[in-house]
C-alpha positions as CSV (number, residue, x, y, z in Angstrom):
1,X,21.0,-4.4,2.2
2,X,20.6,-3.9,5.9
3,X,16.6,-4.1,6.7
4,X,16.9,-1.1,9.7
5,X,19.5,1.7,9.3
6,X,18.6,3.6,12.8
7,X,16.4,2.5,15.4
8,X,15.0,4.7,18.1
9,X,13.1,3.2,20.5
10,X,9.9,2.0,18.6
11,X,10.9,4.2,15.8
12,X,13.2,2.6,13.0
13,X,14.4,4.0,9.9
14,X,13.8,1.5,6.9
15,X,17.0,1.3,4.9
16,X,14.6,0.5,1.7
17,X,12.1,3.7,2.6
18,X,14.8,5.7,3.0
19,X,16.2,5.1,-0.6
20,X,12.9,5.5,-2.4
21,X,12.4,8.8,-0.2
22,X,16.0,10.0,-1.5
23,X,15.0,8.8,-5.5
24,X,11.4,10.8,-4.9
25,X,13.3,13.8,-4.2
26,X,16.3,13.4,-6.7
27,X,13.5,13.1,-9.2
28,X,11.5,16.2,-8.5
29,X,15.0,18.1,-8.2
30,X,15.9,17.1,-11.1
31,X,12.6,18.6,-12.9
32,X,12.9,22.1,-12.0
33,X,15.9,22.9,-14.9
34,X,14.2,21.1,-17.5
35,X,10.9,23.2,-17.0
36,X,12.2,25.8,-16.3
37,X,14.3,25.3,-20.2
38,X,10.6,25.2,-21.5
39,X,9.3,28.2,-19.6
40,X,6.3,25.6,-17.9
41,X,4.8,26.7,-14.4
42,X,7.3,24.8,-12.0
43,X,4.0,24.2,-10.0
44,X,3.2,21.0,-11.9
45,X,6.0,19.4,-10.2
46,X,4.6,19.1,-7.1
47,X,1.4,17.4,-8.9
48,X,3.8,15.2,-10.8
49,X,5.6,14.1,-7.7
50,X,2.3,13.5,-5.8
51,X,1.5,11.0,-8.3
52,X,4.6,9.4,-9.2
53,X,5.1,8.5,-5.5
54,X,1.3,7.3,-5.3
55,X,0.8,5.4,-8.2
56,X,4.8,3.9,-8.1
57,X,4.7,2.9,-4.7
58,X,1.1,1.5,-5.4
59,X,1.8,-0.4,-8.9
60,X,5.0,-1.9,-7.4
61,X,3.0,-3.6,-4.1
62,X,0.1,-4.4,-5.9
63,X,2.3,-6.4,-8.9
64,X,4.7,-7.6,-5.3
65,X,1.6,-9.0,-3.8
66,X,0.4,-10.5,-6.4
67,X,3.4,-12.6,-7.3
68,X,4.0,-13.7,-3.8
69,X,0.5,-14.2,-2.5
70,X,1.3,-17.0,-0.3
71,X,3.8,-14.1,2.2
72,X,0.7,-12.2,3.3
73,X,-2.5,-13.1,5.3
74,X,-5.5,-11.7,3.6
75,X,-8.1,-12.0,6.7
76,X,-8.0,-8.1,6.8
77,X,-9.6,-7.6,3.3
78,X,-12.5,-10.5,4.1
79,X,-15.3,-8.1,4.2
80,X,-17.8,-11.1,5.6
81,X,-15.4,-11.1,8.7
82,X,-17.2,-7.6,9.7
83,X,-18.4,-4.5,8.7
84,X,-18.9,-0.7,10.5
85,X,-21.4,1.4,10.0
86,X,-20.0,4.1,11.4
87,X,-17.3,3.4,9.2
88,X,-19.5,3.9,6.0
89,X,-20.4,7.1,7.4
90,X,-16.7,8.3,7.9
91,X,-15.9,6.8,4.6
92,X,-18.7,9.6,2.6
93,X,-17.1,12.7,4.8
94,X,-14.0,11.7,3.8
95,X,-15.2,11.2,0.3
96,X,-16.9,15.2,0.7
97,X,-13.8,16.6,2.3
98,X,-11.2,15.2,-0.5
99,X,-13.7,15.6,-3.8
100,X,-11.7,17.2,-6.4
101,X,-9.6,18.7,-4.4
102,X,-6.1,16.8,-5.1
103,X,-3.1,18.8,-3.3
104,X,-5.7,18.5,0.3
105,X,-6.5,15.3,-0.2
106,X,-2.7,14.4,-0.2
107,X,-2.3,16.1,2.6
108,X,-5.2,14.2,4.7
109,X,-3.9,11.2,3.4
110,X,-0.2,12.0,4.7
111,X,-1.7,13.0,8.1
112,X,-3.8,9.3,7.9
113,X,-0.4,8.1,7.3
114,X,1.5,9.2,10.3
115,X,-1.6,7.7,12.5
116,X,-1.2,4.5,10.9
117,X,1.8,4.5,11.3
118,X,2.4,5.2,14.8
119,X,-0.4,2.4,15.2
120,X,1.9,0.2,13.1
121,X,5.0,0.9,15.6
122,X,2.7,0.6,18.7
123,X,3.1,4.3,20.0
124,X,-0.5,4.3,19.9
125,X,-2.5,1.8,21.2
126,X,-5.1,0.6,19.0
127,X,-7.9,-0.6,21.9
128,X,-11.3,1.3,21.2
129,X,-11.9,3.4,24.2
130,X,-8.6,5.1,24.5
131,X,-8.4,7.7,21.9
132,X,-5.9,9.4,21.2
133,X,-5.0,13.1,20.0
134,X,-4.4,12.8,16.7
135,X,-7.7,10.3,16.5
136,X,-9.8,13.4,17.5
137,X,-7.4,16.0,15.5
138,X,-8.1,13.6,12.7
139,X,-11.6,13.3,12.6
140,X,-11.9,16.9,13.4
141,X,-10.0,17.9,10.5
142,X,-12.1,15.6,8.1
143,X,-15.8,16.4,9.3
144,X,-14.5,20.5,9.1
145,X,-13.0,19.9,5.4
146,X,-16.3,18.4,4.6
147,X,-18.6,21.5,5.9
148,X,-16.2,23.9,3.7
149,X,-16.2,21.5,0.8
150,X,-20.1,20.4,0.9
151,X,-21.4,23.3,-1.1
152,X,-18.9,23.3,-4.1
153,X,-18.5,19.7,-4.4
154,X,-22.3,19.4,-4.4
155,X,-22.1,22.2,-7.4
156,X,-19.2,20.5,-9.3
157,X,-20.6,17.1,-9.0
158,X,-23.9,17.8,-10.7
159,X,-21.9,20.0,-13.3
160,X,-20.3,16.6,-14.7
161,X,-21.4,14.6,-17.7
162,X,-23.2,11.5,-17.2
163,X,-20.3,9.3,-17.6
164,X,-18.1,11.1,-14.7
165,X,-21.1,11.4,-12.4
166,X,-21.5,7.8,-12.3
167,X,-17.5,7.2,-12.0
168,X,-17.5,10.0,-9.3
169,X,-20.9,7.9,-7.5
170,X,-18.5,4.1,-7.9
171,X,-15.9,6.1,-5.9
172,X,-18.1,7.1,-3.2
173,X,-19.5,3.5,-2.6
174,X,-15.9,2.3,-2.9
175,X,-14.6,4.4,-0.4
176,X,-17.4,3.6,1.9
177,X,-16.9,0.2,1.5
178,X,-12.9,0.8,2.2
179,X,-14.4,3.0,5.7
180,X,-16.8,0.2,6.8
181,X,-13.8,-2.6,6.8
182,X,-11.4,-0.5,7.8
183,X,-13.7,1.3,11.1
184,X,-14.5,-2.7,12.1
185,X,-10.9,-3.8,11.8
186,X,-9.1,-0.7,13.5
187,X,-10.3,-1.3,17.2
188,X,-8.5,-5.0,16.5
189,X,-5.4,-4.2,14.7
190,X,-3.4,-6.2,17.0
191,X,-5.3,-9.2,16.0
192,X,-4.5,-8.7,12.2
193,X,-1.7,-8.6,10.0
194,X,-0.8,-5.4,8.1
195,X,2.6,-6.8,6.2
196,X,0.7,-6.5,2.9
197,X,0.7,-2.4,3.4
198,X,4.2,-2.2,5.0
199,X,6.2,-1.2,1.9
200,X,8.5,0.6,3.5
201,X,10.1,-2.8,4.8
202,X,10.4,-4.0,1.1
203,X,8.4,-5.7,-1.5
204,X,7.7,-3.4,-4.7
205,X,8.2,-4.3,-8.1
206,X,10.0,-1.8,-10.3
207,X,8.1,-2.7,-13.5
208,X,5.0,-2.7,-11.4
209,X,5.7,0.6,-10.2
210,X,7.0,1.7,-14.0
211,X,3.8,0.7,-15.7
212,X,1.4,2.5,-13.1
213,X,3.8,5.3,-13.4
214,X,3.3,6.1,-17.1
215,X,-0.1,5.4,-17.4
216,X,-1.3,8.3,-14.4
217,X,1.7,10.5,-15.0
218,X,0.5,10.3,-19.0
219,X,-2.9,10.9,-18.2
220,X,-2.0,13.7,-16.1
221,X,0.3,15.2,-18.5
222,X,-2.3,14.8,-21.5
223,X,-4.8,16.6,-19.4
224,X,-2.3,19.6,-18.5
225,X,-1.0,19.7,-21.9
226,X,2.7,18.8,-20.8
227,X,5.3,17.6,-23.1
228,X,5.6,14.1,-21.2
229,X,8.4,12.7,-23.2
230,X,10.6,15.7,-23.3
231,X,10.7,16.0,-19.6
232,X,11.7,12.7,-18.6
């Protein structure tokens, strides 16, 4: 397979992204006649896609980079190499803005996406000092979400058995943890190596991605009440 298809400038168009964009969208295509068949809400397939391109994309780099250890440089996840504060902090508005809110949090994460990956493709220089627009547009949008989502969150946490409080309390610390790494490191991306993230140049597993796709797809499906195996 060729590695680049187009290149424009910085820019490049990933032969392997671009086929597992085209499957994505063949796939949720392809679910509109059969719910429609079983008279289901046609607005689960946007929830279903969500996932299936989360959880496959993430099953099949986490099984790749576990197999091939030895390909990537793993300096970036040694938290005793440096931690932000300020990243901690950013990390638990983050954590406010996306809580329990699915459909924005996918969209934060796709606008989180495009600044990473301009950052990966050096339009945007990565130097602290020189900020950028969409660094402020960003962290704009993320501190506003978490005013707006504050009050309900608050509500709809403390409305949770004691199991899911505590499994909603291990994502906030995780996430913070995630921010203070990720704050430190981000002023020095240059100085680090981000391979292990860049799927879109290769390196999934299908089974990887199969398994991690059944299990969150199932879940989600026995939650909504969806006949699973009569839509696939």
């Amino acid at each position: 397979m060729k590695p680049s298809l187009f290149e424009f400038g910085p820019f490049a168009i990933h032969s392997y992204g671009l086929m597992i964009t085209i499957s994505f969208i063949a796939g949720m295509l392809l679910l509109y006649p059969k719910f429609k068949a079983r008279h289901l809400s046609t607005e689960y397939i946007w929830d279903i896609t969500l996932i299936a391109i989360i959880s496959g994309i993430l099953g099949g780099r986490v099984c790749f980079v576990l197999q091939f250890p030895e390909y990537f440089d793993w300096r970036i996840f040694d938290i005793r190499d440096g931690i932000s504060l300020s990243g901690m902090v950013f990390g638990g508005i983050f954590f406010v803005a996306i809580y329990h809110r699915f459909r924005f949090l996918m969209g934060l994460l796709g606008f989180a996406g495009i600044i990473i990956l301009l950052r990966y493709q050096g339009i945007i220089h990565p130097y602290i000092g020189q900020f950028h627009p969409l660094d402020f547009t960003y962290g704009l949008a993320l501190v506003l979400a978490s005013i707006a989502n504050a009050q309900q969150a608050w509500r709809w946490f403390w409305s949770r058995s004691r199991q899911a409080k505590i499994y909603h309390a291990f994502g906030l610390v995780l996430v913070m943890l995630i921010g203070m790494r990720l704050l430190y490191c981000y002023p020095y991306a240059e100085f680090y190596s981000w391979s292990v993230f860049a799927f879109w140049e290769g390196g999934l597993v299908f089974h990887g991605g199969l398994l991690c796709n059944m299990i969150t797809l199932g879940y989600y499906c026995w939650k909504k009440k969806l006949p699973m195996l009569a839509l696939v």
